[in-house]
ZADO-432975 format. One record per residue (C-alpha): x, y, z; residue number from 1; residue in one letter. Coordinates in Angstrom, 2 decimals, decimal comma. Each point is the difference from the previous one (the first is absolute). Last residue first. Example, Ala and Ser with C-alpha at 12.3 -4.5 7.8 and 13.67 -1.06 7.14 Angstrom:
% ZADO-432975
ATOM       c1       c2       c3  lumti  roti
ATOM    13,67    -1,06     7,14      2     S
ATOM    -1,37    -3,44     0,66      1     A
***
This chain:
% ZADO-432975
ATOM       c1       c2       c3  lumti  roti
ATOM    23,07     2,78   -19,26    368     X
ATOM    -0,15    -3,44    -1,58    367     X
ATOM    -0,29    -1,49     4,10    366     X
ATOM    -1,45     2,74     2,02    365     X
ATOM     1,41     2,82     2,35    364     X
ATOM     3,86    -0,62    -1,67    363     X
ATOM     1,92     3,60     0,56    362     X
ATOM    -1,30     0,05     3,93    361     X
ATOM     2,63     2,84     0,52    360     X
ATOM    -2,69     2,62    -0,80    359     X
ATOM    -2,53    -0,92     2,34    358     X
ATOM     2,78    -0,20     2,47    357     X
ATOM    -1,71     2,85     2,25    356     X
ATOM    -3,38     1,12    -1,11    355     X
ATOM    -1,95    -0,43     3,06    354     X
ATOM     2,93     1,98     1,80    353     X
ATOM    -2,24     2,68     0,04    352     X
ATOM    -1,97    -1,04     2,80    351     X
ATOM     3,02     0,18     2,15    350     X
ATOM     0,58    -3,16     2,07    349     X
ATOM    -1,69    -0,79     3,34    348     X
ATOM     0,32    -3,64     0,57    347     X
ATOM    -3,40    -1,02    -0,93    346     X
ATOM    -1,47     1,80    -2,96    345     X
ATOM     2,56     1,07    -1,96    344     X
ATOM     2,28    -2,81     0,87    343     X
ATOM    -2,95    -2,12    -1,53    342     X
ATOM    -0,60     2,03    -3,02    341     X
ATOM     3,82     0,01    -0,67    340     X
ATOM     0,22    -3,42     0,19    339     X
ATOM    -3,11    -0,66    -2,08    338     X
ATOM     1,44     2,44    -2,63    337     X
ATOM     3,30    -1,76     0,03    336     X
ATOM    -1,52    -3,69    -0,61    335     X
ATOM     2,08    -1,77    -2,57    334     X
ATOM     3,70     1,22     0,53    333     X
ATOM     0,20     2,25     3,17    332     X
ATOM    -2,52    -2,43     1,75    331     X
ATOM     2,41    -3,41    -1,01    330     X
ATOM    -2,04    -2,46     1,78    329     X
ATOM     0,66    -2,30     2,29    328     X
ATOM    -3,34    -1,70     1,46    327     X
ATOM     0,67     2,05     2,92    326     X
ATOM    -0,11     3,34    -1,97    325     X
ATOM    -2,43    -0,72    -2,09    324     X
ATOM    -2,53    -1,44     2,80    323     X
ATOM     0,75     2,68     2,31    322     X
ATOM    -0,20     2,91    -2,29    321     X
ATOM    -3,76    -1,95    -0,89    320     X
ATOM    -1,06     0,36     3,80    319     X
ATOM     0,88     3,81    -0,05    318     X
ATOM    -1,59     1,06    -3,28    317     X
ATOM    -2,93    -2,69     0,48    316     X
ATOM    -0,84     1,80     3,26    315     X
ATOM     0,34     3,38    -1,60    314     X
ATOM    -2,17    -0,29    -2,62    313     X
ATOM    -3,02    -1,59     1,47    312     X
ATOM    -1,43     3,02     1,59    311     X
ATOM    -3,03    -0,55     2,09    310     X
ATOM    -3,65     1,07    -0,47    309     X
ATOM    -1,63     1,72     3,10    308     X
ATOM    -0,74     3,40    -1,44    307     X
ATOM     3,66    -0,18    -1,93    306     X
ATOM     1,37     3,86     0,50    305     X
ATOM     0,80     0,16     3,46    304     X
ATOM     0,09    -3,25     1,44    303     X
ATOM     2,58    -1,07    -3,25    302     X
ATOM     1,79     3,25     0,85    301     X
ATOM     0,74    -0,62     3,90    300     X
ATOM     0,81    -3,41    -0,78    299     X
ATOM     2,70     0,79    -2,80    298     X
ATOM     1,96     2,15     2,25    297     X
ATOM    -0,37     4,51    -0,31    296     X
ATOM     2,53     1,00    -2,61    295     X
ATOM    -2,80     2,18    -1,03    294     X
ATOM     1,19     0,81    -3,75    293     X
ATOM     1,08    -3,28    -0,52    292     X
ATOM    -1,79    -2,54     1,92    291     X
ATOM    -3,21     2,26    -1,61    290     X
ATOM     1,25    -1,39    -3,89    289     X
ATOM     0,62    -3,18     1,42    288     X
ATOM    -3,64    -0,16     1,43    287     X
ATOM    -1,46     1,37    -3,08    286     X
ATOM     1,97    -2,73    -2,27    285     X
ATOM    -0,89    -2,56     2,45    284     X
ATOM    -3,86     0,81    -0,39    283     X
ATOM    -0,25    -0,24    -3,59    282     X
ATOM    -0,09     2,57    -2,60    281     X
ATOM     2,78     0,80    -2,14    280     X
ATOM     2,12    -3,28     0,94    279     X
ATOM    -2,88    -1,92     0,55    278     X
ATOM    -0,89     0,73    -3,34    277     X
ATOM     3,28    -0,69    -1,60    276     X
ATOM     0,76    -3,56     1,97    275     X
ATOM    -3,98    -1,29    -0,89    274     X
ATOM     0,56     0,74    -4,15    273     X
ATOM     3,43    -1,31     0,04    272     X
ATOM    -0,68    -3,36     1,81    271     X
ATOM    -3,76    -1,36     0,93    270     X
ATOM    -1,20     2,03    -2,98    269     X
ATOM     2,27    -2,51    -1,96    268     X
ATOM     3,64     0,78    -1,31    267     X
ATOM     1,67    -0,94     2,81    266     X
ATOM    -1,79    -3,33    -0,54    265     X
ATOM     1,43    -0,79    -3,31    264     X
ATOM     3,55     1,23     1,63    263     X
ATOM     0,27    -2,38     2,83    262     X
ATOM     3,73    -0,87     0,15    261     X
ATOM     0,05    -3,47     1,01    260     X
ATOM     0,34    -2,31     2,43    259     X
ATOM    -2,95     1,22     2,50    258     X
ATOM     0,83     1,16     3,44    257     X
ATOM     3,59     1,19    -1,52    256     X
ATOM    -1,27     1,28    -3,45    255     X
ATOM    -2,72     1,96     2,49    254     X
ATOM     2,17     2,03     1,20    253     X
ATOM     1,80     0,74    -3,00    252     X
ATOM    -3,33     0,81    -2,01    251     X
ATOM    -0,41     2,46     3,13    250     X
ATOM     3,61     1,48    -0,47    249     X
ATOM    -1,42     0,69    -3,95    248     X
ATOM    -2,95     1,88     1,15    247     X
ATOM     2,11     2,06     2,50    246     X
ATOM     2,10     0,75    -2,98    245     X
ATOM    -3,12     1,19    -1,93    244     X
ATOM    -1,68     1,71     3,18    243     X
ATOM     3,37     1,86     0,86    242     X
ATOM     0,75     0,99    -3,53    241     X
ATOM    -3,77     1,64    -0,74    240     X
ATOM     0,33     1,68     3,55    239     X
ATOM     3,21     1,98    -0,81    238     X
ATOM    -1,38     1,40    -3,64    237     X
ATOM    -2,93     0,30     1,80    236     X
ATOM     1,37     2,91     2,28    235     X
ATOM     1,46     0,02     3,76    234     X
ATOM    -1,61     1,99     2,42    233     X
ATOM     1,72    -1,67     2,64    232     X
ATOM    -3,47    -1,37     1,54    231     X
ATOM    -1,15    -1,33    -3,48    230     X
ATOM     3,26    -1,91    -0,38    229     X
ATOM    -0,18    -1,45     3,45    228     X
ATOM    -3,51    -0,55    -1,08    227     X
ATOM     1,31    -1,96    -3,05    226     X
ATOM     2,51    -2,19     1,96    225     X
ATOM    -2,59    -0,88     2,22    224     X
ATOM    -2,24    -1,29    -2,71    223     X
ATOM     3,00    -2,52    -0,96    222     X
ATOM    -0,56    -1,50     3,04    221     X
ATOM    -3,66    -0,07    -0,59    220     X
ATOM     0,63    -1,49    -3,33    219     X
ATOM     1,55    -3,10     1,86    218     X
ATOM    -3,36    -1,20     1,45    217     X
ATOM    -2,42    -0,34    -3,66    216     X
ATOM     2,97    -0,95    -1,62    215     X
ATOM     0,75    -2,90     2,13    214     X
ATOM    -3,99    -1,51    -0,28    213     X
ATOM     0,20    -0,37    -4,01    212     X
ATOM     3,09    -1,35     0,08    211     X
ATOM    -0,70    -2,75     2,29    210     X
ATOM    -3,55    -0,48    -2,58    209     X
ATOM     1,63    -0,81    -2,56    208     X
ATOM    -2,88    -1,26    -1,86    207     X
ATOM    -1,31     3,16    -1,60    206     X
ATOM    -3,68     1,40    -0,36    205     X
ATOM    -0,76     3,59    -1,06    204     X
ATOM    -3,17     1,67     2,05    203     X
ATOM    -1,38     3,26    -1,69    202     X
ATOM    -1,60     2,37     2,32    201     X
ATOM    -2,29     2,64    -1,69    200     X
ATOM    -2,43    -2,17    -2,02    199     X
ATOM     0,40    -2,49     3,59    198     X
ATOM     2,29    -2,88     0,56    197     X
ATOM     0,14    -1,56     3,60    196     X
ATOM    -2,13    -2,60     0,12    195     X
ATOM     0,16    -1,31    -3,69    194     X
ATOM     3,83     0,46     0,17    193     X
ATOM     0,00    -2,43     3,51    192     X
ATOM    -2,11    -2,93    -2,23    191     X
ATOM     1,73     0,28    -2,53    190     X
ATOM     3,66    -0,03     2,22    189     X
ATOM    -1,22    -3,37     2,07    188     X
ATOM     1,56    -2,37    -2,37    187     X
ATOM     2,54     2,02    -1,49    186     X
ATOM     1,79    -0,07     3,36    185     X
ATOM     1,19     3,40     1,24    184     X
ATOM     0,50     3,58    -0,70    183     X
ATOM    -2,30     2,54    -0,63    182     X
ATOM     1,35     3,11    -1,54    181     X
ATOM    -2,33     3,38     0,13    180     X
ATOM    -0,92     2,87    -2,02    179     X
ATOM    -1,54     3,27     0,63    178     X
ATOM    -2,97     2,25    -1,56    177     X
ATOM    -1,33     2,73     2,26    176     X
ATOM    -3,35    -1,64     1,41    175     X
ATOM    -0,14     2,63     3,26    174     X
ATOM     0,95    -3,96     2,32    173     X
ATOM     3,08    -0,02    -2,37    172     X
ATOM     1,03     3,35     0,47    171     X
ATOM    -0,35    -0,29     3,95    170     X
ATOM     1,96    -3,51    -0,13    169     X
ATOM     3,43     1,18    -1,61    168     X
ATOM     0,51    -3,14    -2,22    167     X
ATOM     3,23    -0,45    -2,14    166     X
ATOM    -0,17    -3,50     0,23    165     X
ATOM    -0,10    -3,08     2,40    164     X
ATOM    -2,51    -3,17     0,12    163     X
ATOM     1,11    -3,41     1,36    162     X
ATOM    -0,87    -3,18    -0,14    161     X
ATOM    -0,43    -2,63     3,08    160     X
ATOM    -1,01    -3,81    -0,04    159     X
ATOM    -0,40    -1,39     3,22    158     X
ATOM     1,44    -1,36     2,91    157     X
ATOM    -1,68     3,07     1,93    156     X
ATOM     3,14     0,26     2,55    155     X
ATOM     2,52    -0,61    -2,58    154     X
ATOM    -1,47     1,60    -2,99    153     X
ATOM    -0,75     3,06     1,93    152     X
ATOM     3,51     0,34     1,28    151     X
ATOM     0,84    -1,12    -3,22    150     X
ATOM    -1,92     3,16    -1,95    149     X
ATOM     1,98     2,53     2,57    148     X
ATOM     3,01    -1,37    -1,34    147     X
ATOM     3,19    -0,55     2,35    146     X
ATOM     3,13     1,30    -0,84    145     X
ATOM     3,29    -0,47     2,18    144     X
ATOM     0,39    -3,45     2,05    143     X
ATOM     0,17     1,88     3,53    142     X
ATOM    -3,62     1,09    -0,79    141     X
ATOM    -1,39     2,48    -2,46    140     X
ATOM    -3,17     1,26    -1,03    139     X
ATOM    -0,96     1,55    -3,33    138     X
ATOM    -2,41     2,92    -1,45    137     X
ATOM    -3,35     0,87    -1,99    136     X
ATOM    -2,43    -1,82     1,27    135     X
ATOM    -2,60    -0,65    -3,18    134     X
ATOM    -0,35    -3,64     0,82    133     X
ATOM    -1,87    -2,79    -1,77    132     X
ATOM    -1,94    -2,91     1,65    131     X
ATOM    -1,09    -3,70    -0,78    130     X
ATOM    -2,57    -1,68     1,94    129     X
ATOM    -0,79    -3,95     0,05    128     X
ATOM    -0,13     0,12     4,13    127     X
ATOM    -2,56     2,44    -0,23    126     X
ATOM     0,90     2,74     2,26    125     X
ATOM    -0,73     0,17     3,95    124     X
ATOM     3,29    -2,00     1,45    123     X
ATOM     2,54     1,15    -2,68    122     X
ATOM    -1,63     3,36     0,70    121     X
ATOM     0,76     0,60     4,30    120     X
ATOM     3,64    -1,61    -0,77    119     X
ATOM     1,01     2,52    -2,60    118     X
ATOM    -0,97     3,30     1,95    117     X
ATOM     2,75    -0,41     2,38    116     X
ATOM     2,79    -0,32    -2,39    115     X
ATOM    -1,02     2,30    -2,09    114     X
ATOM    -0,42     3,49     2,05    113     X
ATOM     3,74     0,82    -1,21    112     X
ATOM    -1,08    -0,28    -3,67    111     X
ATOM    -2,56     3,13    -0,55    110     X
ATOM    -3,32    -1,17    -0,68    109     X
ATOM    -1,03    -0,64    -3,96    108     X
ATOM    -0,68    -3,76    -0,06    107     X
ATOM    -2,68    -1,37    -2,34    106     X
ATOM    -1,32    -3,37     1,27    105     X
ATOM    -1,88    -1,95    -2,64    104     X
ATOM    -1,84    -3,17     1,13    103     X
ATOM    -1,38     1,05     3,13    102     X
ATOM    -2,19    -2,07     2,65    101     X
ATOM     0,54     2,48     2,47    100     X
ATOM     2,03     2,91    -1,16     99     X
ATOM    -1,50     3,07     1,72     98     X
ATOM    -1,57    -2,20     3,04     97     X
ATOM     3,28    -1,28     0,45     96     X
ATOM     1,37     3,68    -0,21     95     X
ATOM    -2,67     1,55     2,25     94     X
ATOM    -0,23     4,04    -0,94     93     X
ATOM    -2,00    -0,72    -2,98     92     X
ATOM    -0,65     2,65    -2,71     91     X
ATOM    -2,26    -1,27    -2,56     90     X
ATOM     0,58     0,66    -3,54     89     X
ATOM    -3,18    -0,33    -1,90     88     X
ATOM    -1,31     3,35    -0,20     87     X
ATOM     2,79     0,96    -2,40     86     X
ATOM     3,01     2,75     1,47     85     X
ATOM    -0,90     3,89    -0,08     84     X
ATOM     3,38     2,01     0,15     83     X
ATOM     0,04     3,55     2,17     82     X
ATOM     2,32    -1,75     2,40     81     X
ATOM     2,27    -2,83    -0,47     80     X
ATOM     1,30    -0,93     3,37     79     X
ATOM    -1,45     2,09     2,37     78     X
ATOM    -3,63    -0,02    -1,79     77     X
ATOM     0,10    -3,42    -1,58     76     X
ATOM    -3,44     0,71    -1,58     75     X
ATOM    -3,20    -2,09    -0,48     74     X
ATOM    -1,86     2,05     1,99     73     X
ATOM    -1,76    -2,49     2,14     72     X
ATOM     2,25    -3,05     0,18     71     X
ATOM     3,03     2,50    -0,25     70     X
ATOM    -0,41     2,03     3,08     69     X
ATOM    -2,10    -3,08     2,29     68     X
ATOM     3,88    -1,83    -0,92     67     X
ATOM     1,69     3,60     0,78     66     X
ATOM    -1,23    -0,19     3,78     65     X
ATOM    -1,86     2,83     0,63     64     X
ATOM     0,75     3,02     2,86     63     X
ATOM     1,58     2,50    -2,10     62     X
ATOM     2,19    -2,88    -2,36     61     X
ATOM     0,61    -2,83     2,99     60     X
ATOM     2,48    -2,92    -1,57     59     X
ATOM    -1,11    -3,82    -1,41     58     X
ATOM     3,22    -1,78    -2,17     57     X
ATOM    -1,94    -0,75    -2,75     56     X
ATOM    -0,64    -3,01    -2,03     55     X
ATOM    -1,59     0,12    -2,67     54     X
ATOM    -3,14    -2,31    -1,33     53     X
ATOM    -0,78    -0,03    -3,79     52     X
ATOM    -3,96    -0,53    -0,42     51     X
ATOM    -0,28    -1,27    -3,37     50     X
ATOM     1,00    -3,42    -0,34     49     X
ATOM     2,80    -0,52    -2,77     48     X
ATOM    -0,42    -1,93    -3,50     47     X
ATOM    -3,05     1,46    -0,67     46     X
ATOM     1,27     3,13    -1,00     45     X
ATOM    -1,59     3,29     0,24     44     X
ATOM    -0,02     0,98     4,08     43     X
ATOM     3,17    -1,64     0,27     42     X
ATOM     1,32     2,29    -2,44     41     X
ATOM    -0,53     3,39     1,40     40     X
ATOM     0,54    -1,75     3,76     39     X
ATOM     3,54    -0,85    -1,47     38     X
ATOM     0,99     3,40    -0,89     37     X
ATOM    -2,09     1,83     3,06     36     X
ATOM     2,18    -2,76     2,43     35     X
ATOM     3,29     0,84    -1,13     34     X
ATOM    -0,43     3,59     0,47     33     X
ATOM    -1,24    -0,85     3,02     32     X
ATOM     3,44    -1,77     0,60     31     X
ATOM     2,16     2,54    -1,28     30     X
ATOM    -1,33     2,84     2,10     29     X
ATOM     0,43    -1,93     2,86     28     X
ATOM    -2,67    -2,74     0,35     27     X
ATOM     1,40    -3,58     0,50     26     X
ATOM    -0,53    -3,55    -0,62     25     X
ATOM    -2,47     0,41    -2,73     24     X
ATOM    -2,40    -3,51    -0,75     23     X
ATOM    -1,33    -1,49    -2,41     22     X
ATOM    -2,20    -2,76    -0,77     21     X
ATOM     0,56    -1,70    -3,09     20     X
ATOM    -3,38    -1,43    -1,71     19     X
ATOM     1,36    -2,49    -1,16     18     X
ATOM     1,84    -3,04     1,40     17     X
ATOM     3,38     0,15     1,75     16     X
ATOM     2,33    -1,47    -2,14     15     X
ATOM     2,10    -3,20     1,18     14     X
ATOM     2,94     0,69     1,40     13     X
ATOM     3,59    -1,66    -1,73     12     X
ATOM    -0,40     1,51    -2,87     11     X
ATOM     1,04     3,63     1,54     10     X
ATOM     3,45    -1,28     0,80      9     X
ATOM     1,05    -0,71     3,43      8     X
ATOM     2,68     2,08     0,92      7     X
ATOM     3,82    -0,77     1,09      6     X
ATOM     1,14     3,42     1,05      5     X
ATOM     2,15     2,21    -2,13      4     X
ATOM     3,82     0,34     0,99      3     X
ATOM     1,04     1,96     2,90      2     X
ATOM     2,61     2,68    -1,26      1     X
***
């Protein structure tokens, strides 16, 4: 697998001056979820300007463009309806009016619209601005793995951290306690925690941030596994075995990106905590669980049942089978769940081979 990037380190900027300006790049339901959190503190602190600008992507709702929608009624009503978001966000359907003259730049827009986004805010934000990203996935080119936080590192030549945990935006955005991991250089991860944390969102800080970002796009594979368990009927017993061996494939996975077994981290919110609620409640579990009962193909059911949002799980599934496979590894021995997940989904095998060689793995973990 391609080894880690050659990155400047966070000394090497200077520090944009107080008071931040921030700005949301993106407004699913994650996003303005994203945006009431940090518009609650903005409005408080004096370290960040108030007004929070986010960037949306402008559609039609009945005749009114969903900017004029949440300007005026201060509610994300396709993508996070029936929730009231703080006075001070301001939807903005320009980007490089959205992020001009920017020193924090929170990213939560689904990865595949990256590329062409990047070039439109390197040339409005402030040229001392940091950013964290909330993108839950990977890309991949002919070298294998490719993190979504050096995409942005690379094109913004900036700093980058990284927030992931077990964080189902509607229950969030209705004040239901969660947790979070941010990971990234100590020297911007104060500053990040005092944007993000809220009394019912608490924000842990860790340095390895590489870790941090793989968990957050290998549980989705691991959420497939759980809906094909969902869609067979199949009990918790079943689903408690695939999400712990699933967990320890992912600390495999990220051993190879990363040198080391990441237990510390699988152990955060960004680890265990995210890979069992997606697995009861996320979107790749309920698309698994309809792939199996419907047999209808993966597009038809992410149209369906995802209002516009897209399905991450399957395109890391099929690009990550690649990696492993080309890179040499044994799938039988270290990664049998992620095979079987993979032939599952792709190349037509029966859902209820999910469990096959589960039991011949003797050795999951090292001191098993």
């Amino acid at each position: 697998l391609r080894s880690l990037s050659t990155r400047p380190t966070a000394e090497d900027v200077p520090l944009a001056t107080e008071p931040f300006k921030v700005t949301i790049i993106g407004s699913g339901n994650w996003g303005t979820t994203a945006a009431k959190l940090v518009a609650e503190n903005t409005r408080t602190s004096d370290h960040f300007v108030t007004q929070v600008n986010m960037w949306v992507y402008e559609e039609q709702i009945e005749g009114r463009n969903l900017t004029e929608i949440i300007n005026t009624e201060h509610e994300n009503v396709k993508y996070l309806p029936g929730i009231k978001i703080p006075d001070n966000v301001v939807a903005e359907p320009d980007l490089a009016t959205a992020c001009k003259g920017s020193h924090i730049l929170v990213f939560v827009v689904p990865h595949q619209f990256l590329h062409n986004l990047l070039p439109v805010i390197k040339k409005a934000m402030d040229p001392n601005a940091f950013a964290i990203s909330l993108i839950k996935g990977i890309d991949f080119d002919e070298n294998g793995m490719v993190l979504l936080s050096d995409i942005i590192r690379k094109n913004l030549e900036i700093d980058v951290s990284v927030l992931m945990g077990a964080n189902i935006a509607n229950e969030i955005a209705k004040e239901d306690f969660a947790e979070a991991t941010i990971g990234g250089s100590v020297r911007y991860g104060q500053t990040l925690k005092n944007l993000l944390q809220r009394p019912y969102f608490r924000v842990a800080t860790v340095d390895n941030a590489d870790a941090v970002e793989l968990c957050g796009a290998l549980k989705n594979v691991v959420a497939l596994g759980a809906g094909f368990c969902d869609g067979l009927g199949w009990g918790n017993n079943t689903k408690a075995a695939v999400i712990r061996i699933g967990l320890i494939e992912m600390g495999r996975v990220i051993e190879l990106k990363t040198k080391r077994f990441p237990l510390e981290i699988l152990i955060e919110s960004c680890g265990a905590a995210d890979l069992i609620t997606t697995c009861y409640g996320g979107r790749n579990r309920k698309c698994a669980e309809a792939f199996v009962k419907t047999g209808e193909s993966w597009d038809k059911i992410e149209k369906e049942l995802l209002n516009g949002q897209k399905l991450q799980g399957t395109g890391t599934c099929e690009e990550l089978h690649h990696v492993l496979t080309s890179a040499g590894a044994n799938m039988d021995k270290d990664y049998p769940l992620f095979r079987n997940i993979y032939q599952i989904a792709f190349q037509g095998a029966d859902p209820k081979s999910l469990v096959d060689g589960l039991v011949a793995a003797e050795k999951l973990i090292d001191g098993e």
